[in-house]
C-alpha positions as CSV (number, residue, x, y, z in Angstrom):
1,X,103.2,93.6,77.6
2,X,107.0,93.2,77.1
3,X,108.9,91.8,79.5
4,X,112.4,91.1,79.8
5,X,113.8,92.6,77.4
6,X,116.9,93.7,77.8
7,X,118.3,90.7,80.7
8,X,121.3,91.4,82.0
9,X,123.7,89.3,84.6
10,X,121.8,89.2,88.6
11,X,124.8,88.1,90.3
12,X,125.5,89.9,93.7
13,X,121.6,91.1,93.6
14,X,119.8,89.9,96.6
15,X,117.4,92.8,96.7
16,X,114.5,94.0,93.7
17,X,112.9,96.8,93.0
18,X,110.1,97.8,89.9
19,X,110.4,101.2,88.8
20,X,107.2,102.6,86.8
21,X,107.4,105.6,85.2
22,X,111.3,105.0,84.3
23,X,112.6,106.4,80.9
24,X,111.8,109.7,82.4
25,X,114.0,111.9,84.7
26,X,112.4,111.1,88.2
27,X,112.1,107.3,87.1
28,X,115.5,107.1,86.0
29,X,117.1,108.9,88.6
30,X,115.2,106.4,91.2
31,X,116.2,103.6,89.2
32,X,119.9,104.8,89.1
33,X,120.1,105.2,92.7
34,X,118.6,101.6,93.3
35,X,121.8,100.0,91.0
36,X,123.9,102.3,92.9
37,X,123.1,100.5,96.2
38,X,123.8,97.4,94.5
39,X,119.6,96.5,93.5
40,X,118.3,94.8,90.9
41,X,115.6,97.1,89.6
42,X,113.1,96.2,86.8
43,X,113.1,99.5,84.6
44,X,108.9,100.1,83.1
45,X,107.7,102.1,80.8
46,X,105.1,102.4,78.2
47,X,105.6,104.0,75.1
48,X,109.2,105.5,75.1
49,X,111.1,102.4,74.8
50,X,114.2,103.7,73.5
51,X,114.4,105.7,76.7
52,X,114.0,103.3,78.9
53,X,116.8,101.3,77.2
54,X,118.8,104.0,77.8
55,X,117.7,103.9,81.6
56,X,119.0,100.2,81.7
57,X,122.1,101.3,79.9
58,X,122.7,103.9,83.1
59,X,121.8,101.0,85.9
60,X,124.1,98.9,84.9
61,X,126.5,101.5,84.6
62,X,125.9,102.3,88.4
63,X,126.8,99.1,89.4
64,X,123.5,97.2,89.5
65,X,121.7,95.0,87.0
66,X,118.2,95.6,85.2
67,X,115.5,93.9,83.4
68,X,113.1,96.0,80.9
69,X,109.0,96.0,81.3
70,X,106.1,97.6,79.3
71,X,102.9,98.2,80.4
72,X,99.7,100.2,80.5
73,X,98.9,101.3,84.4
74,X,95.9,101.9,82.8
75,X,95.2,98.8,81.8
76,X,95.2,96.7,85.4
77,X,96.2,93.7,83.6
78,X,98.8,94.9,81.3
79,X,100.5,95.8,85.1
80,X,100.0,92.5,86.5
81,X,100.8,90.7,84.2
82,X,104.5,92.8,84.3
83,X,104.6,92.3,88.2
84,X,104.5,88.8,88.0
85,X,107.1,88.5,85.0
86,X,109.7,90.6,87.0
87,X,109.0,88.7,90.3
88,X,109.2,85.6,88.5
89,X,112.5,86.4,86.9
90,X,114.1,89.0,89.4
91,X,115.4,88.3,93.0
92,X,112.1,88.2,95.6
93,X,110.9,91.6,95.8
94,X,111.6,93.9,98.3
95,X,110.4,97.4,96.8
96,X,108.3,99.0,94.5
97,X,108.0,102.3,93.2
98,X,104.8,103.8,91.8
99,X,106.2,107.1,89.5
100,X,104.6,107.1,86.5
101,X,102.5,109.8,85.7
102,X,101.8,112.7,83.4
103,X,100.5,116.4,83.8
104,X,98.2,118.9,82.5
105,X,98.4,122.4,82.4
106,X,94.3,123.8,82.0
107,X,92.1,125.9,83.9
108,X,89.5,124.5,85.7
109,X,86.9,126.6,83.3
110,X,88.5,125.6,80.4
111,X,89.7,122.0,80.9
112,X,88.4,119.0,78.6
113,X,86.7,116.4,79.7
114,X,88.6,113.8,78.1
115,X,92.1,115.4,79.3
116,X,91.0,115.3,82.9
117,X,89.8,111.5,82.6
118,X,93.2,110.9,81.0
119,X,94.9,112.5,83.6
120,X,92.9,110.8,86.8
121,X,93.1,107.2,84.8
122,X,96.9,107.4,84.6
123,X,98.5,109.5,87.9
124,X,95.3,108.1,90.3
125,X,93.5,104.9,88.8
126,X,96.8,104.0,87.2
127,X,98.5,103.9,90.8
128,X,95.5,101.9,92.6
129,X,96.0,99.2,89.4
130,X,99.6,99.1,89.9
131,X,99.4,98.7,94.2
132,X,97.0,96.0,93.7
133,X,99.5,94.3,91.4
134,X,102.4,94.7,93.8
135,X,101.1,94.0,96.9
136,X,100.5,90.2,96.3
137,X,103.5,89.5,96.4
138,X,105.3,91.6,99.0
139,X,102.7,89.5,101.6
140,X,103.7,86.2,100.3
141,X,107.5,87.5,101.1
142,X,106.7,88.7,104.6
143,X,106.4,92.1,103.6
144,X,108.0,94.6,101.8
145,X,107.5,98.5,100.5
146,X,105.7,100.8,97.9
147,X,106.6,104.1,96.9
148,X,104.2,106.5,96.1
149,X,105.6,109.7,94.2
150,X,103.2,112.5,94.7
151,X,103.1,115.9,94.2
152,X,103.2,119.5,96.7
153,X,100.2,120.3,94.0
154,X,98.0,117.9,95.9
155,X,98.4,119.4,99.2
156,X,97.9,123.0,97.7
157,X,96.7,122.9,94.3
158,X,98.4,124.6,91.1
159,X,96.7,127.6,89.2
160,X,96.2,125.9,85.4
161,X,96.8,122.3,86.7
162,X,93.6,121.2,88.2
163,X,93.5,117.7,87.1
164,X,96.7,117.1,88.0
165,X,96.4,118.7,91.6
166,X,93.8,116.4,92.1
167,X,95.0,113.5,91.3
168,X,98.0,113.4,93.0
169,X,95.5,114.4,95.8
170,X,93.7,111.4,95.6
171,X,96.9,109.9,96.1
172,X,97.1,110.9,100.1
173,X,94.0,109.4,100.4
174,X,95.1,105.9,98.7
175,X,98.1,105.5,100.2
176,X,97.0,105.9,103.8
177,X,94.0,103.6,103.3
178,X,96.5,100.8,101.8
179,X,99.0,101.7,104.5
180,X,96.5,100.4,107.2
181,X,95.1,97.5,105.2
182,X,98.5,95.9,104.4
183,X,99.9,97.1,107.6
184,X,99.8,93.9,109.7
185,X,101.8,91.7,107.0
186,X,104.1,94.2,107.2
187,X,103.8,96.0,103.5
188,X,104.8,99.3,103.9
189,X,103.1,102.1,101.8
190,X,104.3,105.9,101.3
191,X,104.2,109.4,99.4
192,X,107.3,111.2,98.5
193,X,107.1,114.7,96.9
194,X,109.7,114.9,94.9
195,X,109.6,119.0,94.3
196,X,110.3,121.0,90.9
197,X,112.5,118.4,89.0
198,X,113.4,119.6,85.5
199,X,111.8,117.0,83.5
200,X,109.8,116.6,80.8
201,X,107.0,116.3,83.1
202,X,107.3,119.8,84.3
203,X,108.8,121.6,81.2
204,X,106.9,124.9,80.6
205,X,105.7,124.7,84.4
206,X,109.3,125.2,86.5
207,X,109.5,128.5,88.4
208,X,111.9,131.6,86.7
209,X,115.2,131.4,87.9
210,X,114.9,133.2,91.7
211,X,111.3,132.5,92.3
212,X,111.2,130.4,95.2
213,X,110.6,132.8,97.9
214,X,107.7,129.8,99.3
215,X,110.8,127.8,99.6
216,X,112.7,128.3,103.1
217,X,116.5,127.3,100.9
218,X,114.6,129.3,98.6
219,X,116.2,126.6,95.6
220,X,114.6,123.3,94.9
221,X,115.7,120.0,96.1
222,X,118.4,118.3,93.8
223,X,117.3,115.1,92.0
224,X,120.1,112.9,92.8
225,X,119.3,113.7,96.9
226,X,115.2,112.4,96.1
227,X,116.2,109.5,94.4
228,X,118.8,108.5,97.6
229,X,115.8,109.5,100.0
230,X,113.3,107.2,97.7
231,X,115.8,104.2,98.3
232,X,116.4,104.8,101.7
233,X,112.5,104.7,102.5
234,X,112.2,101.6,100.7
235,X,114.5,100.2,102.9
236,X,112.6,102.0,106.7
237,X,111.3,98.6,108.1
238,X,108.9,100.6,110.3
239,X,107.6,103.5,108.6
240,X,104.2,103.5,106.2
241,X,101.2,105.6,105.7
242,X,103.6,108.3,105.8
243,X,103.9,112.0,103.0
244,X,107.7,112.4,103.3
245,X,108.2,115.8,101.2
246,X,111.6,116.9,99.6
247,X,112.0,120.6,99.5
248,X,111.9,123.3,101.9
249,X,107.9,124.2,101.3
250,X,105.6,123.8,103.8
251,X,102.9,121.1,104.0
């Protein structure tokens, strides 16, 4: 674990946020729109460290100031061990935000065992490791919010993503039940579906230009306007247990 990395001035930063997940395009749209409201927001990743750098480069660019992390989700202490780091070194907490993840594209007849045990260790065991690290903390403050980013795949499912359908299932599931547990000391915990985001997450996967006729706009939601709505639930004192979705689908 790596922590720290890249420190940069806190002054004017009364407010924190970790962002996992964030050298890619969700994670450092989120993280963007965090320094743009004038956060501090601890940027984590795990392999792709140049890109994460980058991510920092682009908070403090928008304004805010940002610390770099590495970690395993897999790995439940690699992920406390960052939690504590950033909250010892970053202004007291008020948000988290559980993104990181990564897909698979297999039929269910055809899908290795190992890939789907990758896939439900990162997007579903990965997330319970990483709200167990972060609530702590957010009790000892008063209270606080997490951020779940889901999927639309685990309300529906996705022909040749099975694994990934249900694990961001299991996510509904997780959130709610930590939602109700956390709820009297006030730590708030929702799902955000983000919709088709061109990423490198969903590269091969997005719809042909046109093909949205399940969506009511029929276009996706832009990035820039999830990342806003991300912050701004962060920041609803009395909503949790909640699946806020982005796009014009329907649940």
């Amino acid at each position: 674990m790596a922590a720290t990395t890249l420190p940069h001035h806190r002054a004017g930063s009364s407010r924190a946020a970790l962002v996992t997940g964030a050298s890619g395009g969700i994670g450092r749209a989120i993280s963007v729109a965090f320094a743009s409201a004038g956060w501090h927001v601890g940027v984590h990743y795990h392999r792709n460290k140049p890109a994460a750098e980058e991510t920092v480069r682009f908070v403090v660019a928008a304004g805010g100031s940002g610390d770099l992390y590495q970690a395993d989700i897999r790995d439940a202490q690699s992920i406390r061990q960052v939690v504590q780091v950033f909250c010892r070194t970053a202004p007291a907490p008020t948000a988290f935000v559980c993104n990181a993840g990564i897909a698979a594209s297999h039929l269910v007849m055809r899908q290795p065992e190992d890939n789907w045990a990758e896939v439900l260790a990162v997007n579903l065991t990965g997330t319970f490791h990483c709200l167990r690290a972060m609530a702590p903390p957010l009790v000892a403050a008063g209270g606080g919010s997490i951020v779940v980013v889901g999927s639309h795949a685990g309300f529906h499912g996705t022909a040749g993503q099975a694994a990934y359908a249900a694990s961001k299932a299991g996510l509904i599931g997780l959130i709610k039940s930590a939602a109700q547990e956390w709820g009297p000391q006030n730590v708030r915990v929702n799902l955000v579906l983000p919709g088709w985001q061109q990423t490198g997450l969903a590269e091969g996967a997005i719809p042909e230009s046109g093909a949205w006729q399940d969506h009511a706009l029929a276009w996706p939601p832009a990035l820039d306007e999830v990342a806003r709505t991300i912050v701004h639930l962060a920041q609803c004192d009395g909503v949790s247990g909640q699946v806020w979705n982005c796009d014009s689908r329907n649940l």
